[in-house]
N, C-alpha and C positions, 0 to 999 in steps of 0.2 A: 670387880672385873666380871665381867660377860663371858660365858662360857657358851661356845660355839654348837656344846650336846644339848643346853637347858632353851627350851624355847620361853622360860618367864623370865629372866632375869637380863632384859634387851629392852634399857631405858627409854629408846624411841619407843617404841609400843607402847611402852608402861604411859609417858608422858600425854602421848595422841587419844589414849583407848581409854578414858577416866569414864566412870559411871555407865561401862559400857557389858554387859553380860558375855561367857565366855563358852562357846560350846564347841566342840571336837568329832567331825565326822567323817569316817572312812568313804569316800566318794566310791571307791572302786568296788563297794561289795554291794554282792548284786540284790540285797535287801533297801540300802540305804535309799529306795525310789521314795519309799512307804513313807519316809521322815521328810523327806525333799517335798513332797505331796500335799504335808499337813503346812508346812513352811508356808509355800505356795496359797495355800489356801486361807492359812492364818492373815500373811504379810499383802499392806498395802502398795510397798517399795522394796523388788530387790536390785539390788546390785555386786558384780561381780567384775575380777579384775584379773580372771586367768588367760593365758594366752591364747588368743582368737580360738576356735576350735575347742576348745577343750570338753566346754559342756556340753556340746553337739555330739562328743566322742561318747559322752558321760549318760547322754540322754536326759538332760536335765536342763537345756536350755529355754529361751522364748518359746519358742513351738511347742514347747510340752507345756510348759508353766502357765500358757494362756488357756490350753486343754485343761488346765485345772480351775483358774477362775481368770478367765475373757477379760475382765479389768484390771487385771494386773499390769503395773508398770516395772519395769529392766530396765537398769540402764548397767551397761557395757563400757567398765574403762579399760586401755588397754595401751601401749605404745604405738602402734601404727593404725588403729581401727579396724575392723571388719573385715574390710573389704581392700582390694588394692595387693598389687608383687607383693609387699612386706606382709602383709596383715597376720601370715602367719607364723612371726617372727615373735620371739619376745625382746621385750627391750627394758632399761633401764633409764631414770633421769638425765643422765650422763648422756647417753644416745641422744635422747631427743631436745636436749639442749646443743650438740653438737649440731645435728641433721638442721635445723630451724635455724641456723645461724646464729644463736647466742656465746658459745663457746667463741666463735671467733671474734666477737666483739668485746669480750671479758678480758680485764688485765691490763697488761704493760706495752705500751706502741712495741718497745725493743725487745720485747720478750714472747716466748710461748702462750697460746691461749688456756685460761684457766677454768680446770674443773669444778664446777660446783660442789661444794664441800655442804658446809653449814644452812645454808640458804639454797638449794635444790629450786631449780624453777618450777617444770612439771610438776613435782611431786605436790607445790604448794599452790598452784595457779590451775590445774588440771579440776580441782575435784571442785571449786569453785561454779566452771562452768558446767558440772557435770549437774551438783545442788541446785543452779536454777535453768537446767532443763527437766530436773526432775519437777520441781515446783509448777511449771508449765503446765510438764503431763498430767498433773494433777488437776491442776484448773481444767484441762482438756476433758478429764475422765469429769467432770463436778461438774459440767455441761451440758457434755454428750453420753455419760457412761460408759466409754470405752476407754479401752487402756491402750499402751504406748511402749515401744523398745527404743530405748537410748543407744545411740554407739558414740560413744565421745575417743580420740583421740590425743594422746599428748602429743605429737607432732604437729598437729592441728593446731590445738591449743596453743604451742608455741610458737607457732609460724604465724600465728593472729595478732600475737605480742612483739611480731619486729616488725609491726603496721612503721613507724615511723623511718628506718632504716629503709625498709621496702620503697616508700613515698619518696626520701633521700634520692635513691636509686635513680625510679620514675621522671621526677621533676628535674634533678641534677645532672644524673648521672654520675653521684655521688655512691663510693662503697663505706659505707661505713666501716672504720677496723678500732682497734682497742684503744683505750685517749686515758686509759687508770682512774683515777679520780676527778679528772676534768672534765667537763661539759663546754661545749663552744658558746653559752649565755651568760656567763658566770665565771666571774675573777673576782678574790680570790677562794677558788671552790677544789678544798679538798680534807683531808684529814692531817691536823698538824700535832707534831708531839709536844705532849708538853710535863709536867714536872714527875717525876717519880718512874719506875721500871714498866716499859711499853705501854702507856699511858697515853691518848690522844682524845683531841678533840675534833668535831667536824665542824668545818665554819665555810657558809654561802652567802657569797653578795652579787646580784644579779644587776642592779644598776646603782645610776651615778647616786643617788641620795643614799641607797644604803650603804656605798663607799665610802659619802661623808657621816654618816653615824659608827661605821666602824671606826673612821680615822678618830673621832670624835672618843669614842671610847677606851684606843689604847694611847689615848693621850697625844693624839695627833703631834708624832715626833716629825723630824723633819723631811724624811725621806717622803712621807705622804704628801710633801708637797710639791715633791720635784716633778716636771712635766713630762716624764714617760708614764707618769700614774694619775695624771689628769684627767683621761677618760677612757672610757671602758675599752675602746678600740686599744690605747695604748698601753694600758695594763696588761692585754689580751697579749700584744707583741713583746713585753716584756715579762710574762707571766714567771719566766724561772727566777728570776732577780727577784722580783716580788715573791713568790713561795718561802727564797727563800730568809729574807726580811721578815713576812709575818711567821714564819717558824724560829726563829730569833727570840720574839717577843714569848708566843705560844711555851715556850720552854722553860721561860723563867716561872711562871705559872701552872697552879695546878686545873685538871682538864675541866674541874667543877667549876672553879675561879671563872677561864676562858667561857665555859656556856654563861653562866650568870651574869657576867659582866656585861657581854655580849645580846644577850637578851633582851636586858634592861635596856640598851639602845636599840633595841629594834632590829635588832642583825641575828637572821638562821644560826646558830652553832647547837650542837648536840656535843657530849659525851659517847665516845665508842664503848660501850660496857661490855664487861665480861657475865659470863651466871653469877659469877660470885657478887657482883655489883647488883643484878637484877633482883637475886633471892636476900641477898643484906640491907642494900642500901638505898634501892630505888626510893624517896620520896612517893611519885606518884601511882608503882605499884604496889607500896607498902597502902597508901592510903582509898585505893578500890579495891583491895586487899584478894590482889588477881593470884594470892599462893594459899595453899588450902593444906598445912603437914596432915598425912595421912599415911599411914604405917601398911606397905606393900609385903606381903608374906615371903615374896623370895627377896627383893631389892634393902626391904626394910623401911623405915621413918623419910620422909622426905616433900618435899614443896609441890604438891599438886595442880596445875592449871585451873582456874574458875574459868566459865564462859568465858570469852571477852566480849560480852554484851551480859546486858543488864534492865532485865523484864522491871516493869514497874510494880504489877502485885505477884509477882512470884520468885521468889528466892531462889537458886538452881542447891539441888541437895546431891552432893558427892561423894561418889564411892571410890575406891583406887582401882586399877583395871584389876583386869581378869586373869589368873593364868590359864593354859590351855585346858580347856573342859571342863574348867572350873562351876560349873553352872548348869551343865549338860541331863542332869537330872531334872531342876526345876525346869527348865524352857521346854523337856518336854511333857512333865507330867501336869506341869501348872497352865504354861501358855499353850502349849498344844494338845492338849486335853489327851495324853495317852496315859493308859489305867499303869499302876507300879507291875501288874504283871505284863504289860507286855512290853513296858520299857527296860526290865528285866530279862525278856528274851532276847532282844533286839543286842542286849547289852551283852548277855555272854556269846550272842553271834557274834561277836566283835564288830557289830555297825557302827560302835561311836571309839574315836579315840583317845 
């Protein structure tokens, strides 16, 4: 269990932050420039993610960072961006999947819209675009020599990602709202349960041939033959009889069963897995061997993320993250070349936390 006083021992972090160094600095004391300075000067990419204003308050933003080396690249994430009424708001995933329309397209037609729990939009689509603007700036500075300020926006971000909804709108006049597991291209397309304690498989058929390779597969009983399931139009109008037919079938069987089977003929189904399924049983993450046990000093022994990419002559070498300041000595006596005496003064100043 995670305790709310310990800033190490909060498995998102530990999971995200692998081989990644760990330093701890008091922003608000009025020494911490001198550290910020050498930062600046060392680093080819910063980025920061406090609420709009902050560093400007702090004196440590763009306009000072570029006074320290002109080619520096910033880039700025934040919930509302920069600039704009909100900007100097802070916000959460939650917010700006809600504001962007995604919350209201989430979930059940007859039910409340649902929050992103596990799967956060922003949080995992945001830094994406943020990685190749930065990549840009660089080609830009590897050109020109000059550097570049990023402001990316998750509200942005996600309002770029309901291009299709939006288009709906335009062309239609169509609102898109919540449809669950259903898509309007695709019968039958959703999660069906099947043998042992909440246990499911996902299964998509988008048109008529891979309808006859489903039927084909679970032994084309007779129901698959009767003519409200003759074509995809009429499948579509009869979708809840049909769900609930192939959940019939789906249930006698286990959800491994239902993918493989399903496979083998050519028809989309997945397995829903849990962690415990990813980190025991996964086949194909057991064998690119995406889990790495490495022993976290507050969490303890546990399955470590590898890249998910994979360099052809370079192996990725992993450490477990960092706890707070855990490193704060080396980063600055090694990579920021300051002597042991004056990261000693700076230290009992209390500039690092």
């Amino acid at each position: 269990m995670s305790s709310p006083t310990n800033p190490d021992d909060k498995p998102w972090f530990t999971y995200y932050n692998t081989s990644k160094y760990g330093m701890g600095l008091n922003l608000k004391h009025p020494r911490v420039r001198e550290v910020v300075t050498r930062f600046y000067r060392w680093a080819d990419v910063v980025t920061e993610n406090f609420t709009p204003g902050t560093l400007t308050k702090l004196g440590l933003d763009y306009e000072f960072a570029r006074t320290v080396k002109p080619d520096i690249v910033m880039a700025s994430i934040s919930a509302y961006g920069q600039t704009g009424p909100m900007a100097r708001e802070f916000g959460t995933d939650g917010m700006g999947s809600s504001q962007s329309g995604h919350r209201f397209m989430t979930g059940w037609p007859d039910r409340s819209p649902v929050m992103p729990t596990n799967v956060p939009y922003g949080d995992l689509v945001l830094p994406l675009f943020a990685v190749m603007a930065i990549v840009s700036a660089l080609d830009y500075r590897r050109r020109t020599g000059k550097g570049q300020y990023i402001d990316t926006s998750m509200l942005d971000v996600l309002t770029h990602k309901t291009t299709p909804a939006i288009l709906d709108l335009t062309a239609n006049g169509h609102i898109q709202g919540r449809s669950g597991n259903r898509v309007g291209n695709g019968v039958p397309h959703g999660a069906y349960p099947c043998l042992g304690e909440d246990r499911w498989c996902v299964i998509s058929v988008f048109a008529d041939d891979e309808w006859e390779s489903f039927c084909k597969a679970i032994g084309g009983p007779q129901w698959t033959k009767e003519r409200r399931f003759a074509t995809q139009k009429a499948r579509k109008e009869n979708e809840d009889a049909l769900d609930e037919l192939v959940q019939q079938w789906t249930s006698q069987h286990s959800a491994e069963e239902v993918m493989y089977l399903l496979q083998t003929y050519g028809v989309a189904a997945g397995v829903v897995q849990n962690a415990q399924d990813l980190l025991e049983s996964d086949p194909q993450i057991r064998e690119r061997g995406y889990f790495s046990p490495m022993k976290h000093p507050v969490i303890g022994t546990f399955g470590h993320p590898n890249p998910p990419f994979k360099l052809l002559k370079s192996r990725a070498e992993m450490r477990t993250s960092p706890c707070l300041g855990e490193h704060t000595a080396y980063v600055c006596t090694e990579l920021l070349g300051m002597s042991d005496e004056e990261f000693c003064a700076l230290e009992q100043e209390g500039v690092f936390r």
